[in-house]
C-alpha positions in Angstrom: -90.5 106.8 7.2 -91.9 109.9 9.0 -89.5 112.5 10.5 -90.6 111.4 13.5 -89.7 107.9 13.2 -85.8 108.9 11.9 -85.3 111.4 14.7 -85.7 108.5 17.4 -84.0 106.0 15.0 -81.2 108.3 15.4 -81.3 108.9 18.8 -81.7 105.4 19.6 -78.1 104.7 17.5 -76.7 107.5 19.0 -77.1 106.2 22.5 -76.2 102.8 21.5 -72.9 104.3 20.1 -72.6 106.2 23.1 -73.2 102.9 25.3 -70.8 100.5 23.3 -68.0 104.1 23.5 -68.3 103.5 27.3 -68.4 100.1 27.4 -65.2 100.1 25.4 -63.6 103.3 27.4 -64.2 101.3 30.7 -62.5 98.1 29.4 -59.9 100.4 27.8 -59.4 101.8 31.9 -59.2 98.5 33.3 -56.8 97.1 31.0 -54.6 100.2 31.4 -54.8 99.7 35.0 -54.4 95.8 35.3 -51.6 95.9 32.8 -49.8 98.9 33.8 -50.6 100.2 37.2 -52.0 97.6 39.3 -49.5 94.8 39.8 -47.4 97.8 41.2 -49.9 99.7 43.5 -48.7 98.2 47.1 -45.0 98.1 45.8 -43.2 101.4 47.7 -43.4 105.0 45.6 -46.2 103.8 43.4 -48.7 103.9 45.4 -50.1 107.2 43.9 -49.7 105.7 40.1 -53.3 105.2 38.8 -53.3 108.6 36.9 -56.0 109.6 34.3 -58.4 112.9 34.1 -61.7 111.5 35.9 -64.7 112.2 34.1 -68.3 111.7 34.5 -68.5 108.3 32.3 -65.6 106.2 31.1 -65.7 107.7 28.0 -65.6 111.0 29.1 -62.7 109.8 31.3 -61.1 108.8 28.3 -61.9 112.2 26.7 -60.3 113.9 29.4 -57.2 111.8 29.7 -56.5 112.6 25.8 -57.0 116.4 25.8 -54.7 116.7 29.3 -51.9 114.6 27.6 -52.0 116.5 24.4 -51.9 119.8 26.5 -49.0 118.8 28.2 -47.3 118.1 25.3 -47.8 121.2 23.8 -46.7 123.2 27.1 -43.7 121.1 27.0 -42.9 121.8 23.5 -43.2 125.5 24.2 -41.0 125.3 27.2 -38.4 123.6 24.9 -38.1 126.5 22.8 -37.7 129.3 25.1 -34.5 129.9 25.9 -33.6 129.8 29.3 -32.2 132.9 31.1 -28.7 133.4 32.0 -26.8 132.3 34.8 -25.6 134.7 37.0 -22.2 135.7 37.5 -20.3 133.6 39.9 -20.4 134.9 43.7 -17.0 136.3 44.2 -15.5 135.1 47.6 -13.8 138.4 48.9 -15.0 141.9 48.0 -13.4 145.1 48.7 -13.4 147.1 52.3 -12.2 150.5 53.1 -10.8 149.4 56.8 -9.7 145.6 56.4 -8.9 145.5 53.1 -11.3 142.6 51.5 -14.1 140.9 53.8 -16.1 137.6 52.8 -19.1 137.6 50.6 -21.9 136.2 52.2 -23.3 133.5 50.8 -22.5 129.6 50.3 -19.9 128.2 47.8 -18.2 125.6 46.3 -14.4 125.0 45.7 -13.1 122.3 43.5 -9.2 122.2 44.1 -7.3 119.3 41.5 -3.6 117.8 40.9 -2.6 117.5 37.6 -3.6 114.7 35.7 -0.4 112.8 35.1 0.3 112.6 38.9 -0.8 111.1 41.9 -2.5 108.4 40.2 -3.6 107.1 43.9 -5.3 110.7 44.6 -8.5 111.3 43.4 -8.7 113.7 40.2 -10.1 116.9 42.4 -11.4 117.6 45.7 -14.6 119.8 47.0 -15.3 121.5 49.3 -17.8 124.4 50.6 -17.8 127.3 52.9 -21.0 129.0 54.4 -20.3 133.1 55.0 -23.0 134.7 57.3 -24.6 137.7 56.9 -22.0 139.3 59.4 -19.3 138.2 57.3 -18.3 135.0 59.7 -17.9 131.5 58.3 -20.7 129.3 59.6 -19.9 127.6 62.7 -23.0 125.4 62.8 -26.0 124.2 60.7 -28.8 125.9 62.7 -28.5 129.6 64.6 -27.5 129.3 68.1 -28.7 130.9 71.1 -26.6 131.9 74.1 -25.3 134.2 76.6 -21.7 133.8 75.9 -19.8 134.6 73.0 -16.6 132.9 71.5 -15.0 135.4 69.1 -12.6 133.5 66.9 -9.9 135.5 65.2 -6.8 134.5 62.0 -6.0 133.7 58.6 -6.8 130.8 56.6 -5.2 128.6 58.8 -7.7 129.3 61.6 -11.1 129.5 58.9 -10.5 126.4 57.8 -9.4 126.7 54.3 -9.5 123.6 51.8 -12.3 122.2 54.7 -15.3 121.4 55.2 -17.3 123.7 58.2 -18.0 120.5 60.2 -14.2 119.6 59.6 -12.9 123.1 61.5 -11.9 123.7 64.6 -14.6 126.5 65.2 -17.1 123.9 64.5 -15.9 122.2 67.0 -15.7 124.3 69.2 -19.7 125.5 68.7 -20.6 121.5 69.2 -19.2 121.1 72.2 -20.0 124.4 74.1 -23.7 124.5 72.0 -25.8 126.3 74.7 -22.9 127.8 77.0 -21.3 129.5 73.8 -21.9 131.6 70.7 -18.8 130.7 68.2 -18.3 133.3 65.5 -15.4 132.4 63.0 -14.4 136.0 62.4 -10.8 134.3 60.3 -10.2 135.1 56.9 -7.0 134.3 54.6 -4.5 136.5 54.0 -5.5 138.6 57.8 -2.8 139.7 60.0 -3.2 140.1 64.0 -3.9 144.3 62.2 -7.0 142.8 61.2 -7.5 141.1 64.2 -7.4 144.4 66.0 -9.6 146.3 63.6 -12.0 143.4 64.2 -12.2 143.9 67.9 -12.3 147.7 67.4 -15.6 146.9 65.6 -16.9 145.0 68.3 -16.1 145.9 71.3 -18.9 147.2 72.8 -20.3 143.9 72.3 -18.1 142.2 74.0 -18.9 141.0 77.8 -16.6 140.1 80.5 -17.9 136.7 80.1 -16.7 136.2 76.6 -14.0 134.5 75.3 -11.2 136.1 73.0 -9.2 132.9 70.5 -6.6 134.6 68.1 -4.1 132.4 66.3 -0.4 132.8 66.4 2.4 131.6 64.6 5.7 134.0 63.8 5.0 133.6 60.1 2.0 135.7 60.5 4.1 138.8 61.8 5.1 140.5 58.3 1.9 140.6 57.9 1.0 143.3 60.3 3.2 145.7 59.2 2.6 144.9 56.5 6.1 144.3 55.1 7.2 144.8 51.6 7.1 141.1 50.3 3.8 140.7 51.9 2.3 144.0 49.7 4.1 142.2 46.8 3.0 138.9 47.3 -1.2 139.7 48.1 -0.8 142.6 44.8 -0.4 139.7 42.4 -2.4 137.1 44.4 -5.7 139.4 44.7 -5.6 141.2 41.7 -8.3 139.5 40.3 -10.0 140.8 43.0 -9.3 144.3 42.1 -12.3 146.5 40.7 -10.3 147.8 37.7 -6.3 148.8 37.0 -7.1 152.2 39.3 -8.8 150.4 42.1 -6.7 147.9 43.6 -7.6 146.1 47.1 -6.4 148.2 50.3 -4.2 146.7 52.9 -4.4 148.1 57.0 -0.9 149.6 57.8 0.7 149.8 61.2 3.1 152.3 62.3 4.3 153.4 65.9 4.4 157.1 67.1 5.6 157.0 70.4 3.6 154.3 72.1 1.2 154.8 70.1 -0.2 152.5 67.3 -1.2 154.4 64.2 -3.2 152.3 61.7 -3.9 153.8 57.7 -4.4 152.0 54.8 -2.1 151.5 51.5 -3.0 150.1 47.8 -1.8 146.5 47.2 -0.5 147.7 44.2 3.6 147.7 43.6 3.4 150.2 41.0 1.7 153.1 43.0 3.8 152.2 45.8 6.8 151.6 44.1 8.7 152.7 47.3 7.5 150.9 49.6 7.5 147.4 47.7 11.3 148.1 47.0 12.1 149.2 50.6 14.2 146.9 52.8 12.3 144.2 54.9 12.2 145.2 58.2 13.9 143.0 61.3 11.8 140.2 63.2 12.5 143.0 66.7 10.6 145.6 64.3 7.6 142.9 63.6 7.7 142.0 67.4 7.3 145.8 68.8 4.3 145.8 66.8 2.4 142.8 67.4 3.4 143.0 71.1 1.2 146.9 70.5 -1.5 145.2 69.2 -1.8 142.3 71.3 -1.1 144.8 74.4 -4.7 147.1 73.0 -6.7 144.0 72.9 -5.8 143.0 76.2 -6.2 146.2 78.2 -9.3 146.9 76.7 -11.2 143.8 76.0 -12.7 142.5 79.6 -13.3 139.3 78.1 -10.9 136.5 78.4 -8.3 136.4 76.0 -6.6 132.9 74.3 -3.8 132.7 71.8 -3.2 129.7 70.2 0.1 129.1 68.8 -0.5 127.3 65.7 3.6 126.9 64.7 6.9 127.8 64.9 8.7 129.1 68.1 8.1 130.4 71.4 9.5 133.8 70.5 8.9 137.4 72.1 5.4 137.7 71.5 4.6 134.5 73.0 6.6 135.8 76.1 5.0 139.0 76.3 1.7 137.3 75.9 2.6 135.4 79.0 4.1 138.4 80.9 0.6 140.4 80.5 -1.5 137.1 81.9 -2.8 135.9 78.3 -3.7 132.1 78.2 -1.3 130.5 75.6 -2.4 127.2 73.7 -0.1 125.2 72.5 -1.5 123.8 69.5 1.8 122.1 68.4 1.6 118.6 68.4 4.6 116.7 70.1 6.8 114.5 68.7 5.5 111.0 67.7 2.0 112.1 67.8 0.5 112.1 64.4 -1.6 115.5 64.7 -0.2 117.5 61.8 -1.9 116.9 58.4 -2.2 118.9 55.3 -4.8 119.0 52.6 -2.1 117.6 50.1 -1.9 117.3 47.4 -4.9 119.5 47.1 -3.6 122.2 49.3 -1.4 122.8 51.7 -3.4 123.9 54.4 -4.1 122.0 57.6 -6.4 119.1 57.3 -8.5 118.0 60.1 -6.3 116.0 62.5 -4.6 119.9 63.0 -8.3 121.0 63.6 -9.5 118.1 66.1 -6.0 118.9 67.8 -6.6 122.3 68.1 -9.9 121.6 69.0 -8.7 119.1 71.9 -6.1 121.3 73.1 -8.4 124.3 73.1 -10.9 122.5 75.2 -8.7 122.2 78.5 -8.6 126.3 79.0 -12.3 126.5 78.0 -13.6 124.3 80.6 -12.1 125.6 83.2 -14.4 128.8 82.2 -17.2 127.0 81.9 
């Protein structure tokens, strides 16, 4: 046989070998697709499940198919074995600030608050919950930004930002829903703030604020050591926040009030009972003491803010600040529920912090004064 003659002999069986491949690829393909794919194409989410590397011929499809696969498998062996960077620290809620003390991260988190195990066998083992802080340091109030030509400066403690709730859950977020494009709510509450912060707060802002604003502080007379602050209140937040501290020589700062005169003085002091030794050791000073200071601070805010200006009185009695509140014009809420009205939960055995009747109440109570603004 002449070279000739074997070079088409073997061109002709290498065509035919290339012919049965693709005769064999393409029944390979339709088997694949009648076995696996097809019976399932209209069903919902598989519509997109016929999945192979096109090629030119169904062999080269085939081809194709088998080099991708093996690829992938190699790129996800690789990925196995590298390791995967580390997490980042946690986000810490509060971080140190030279005039109030501690202000809120922003940021979003996530608490998980629990019972112990053995109790409460009714209660579910743990309960979350999350908090959204703003780039201005305010809880989030909404899920979108609003925009208005009104403002709705919310001012407290823990009680009033909602803590062991949910943003949709707090009064402030009510609040924002209802008066959505008459009002911009800022939730300017943190825990452990005093009606001292409250002041420094408005001193911060108040060139922002407009005679068509609206001014919400909480009150209760449990808040009042606080804006001294009073010795058990330095000794109580210098073991609660320590962990907040940024070493043994740089505790957290706490505003301190004092009165010259008429005149309210405000400085700053280390929540720590060690350096101040004194002053955490010093006799408690008397509920007319407390009251000549928060009546000072109250009595700034209100000859200098313009805006509209609503306390509401969260608990407790109607003592001499509520009075002088009165006296000077200021709008006071009574967020008390009556008796026989169930309007008073807790986040127990979680937490005792209102739940969100209190908030809805609030909320409802709240609404009366502000629609008469509207």
């Amino acid at each position: 046989m002449g070279i000739g003659k074997k070079i088409a002999f073997l061109s002709l069986g290498l065509v035919v070998s290339l012919v049965i491949a693709d005769i064999l690829s393409a029944y390979g393909l339709f088997f694949y697709q009648n076995a696996f794919v097809v019976r399932k194409i209209w069903e919902p989410g598989h519509e997109r499940s016929i999945v192979y590397s096109e090629g030119i011929t169904p062999a080269v499809s085939v081809i194709n198919t088998v080099v991708e696969r093996i690829k992938a498998k190699l790129k996800a062996r690789k990925e196995a074995n590298v390791q995967p960077p580390e997490a980042p620290p946690y986000k810490v809620l509060f971080t140190r600030n030279a005039e109030f003390g501690w202000v809120a991260t922003p940021g979003s988190y996530e608490f998980v608050f629990s019972h112990p195990p053995d109790t409460l066998q009714e209660w579910p083992r743990s309960h979350t919950w999350h908090a959204t802080i703003l780039s201005d340091g305010s809880r989030a109030t909404s899920r979108r930004p609003m925009k208005c030509n009104r403002k709705i400066l919310i001012f407290g403690d823990s009680w009033i930002f909602g803590w062991a709730l949910n943003e949709e859950l707090t009064m402030a977020w009510h609040v924002q829903s209802e008066y959505k494009g008459h009002y911009c709510v800022s939730l300017l509450a943190h825990g452990g703030y005093g009606h001292l912060q409250t002041l420094q707060n408005f001193r911060k802002r108040r060139s922002e604020i407009g005679k068509d604003d609206i001014l919400l502080v909480g009150y209760a007379q449990w808040l009042l050591p606080r804006n001294l602050p009073s010795p058990s209140v330095v000794r109580s937040l210098s073991e609660g926040l320590k962990h907040y501290a940024d070493g043994p020589d740089k505790p957290l700062m706490h505003p301190r009030a004092t009165l010259s005169g008429d005149r309210l003085l405000i400085d700053t002091i280390p929540l720590d009972c060690q350096a101040m030794r004194e002053y955490c050791e010093r006799k408690e000073p008397t509920l007319d003491d407390l009251f000549d200071v928060t009546n000072k601070i109250f009595d700034e805010i209100i000859d200098h803010a313009g805006a509209r200006l609503l306390v509401l009185l969260l608990d407790g009695p109607e003592d001499k600040v509520v009075e002088h509140l009165r006296h000077r014009g200021v709008t006071v809420v009574d967020g008390r529920p009556p008796e026989g009205i169930y309007a008073k939960d807790t986040m127990n055995p979680y937490d005792a912090h209102p739940g969100p009747i209190s908030n809805r109440y609030w909320f409802a109570q709240l609404r009366k004064e502000i629609d008469k603004l509207l």
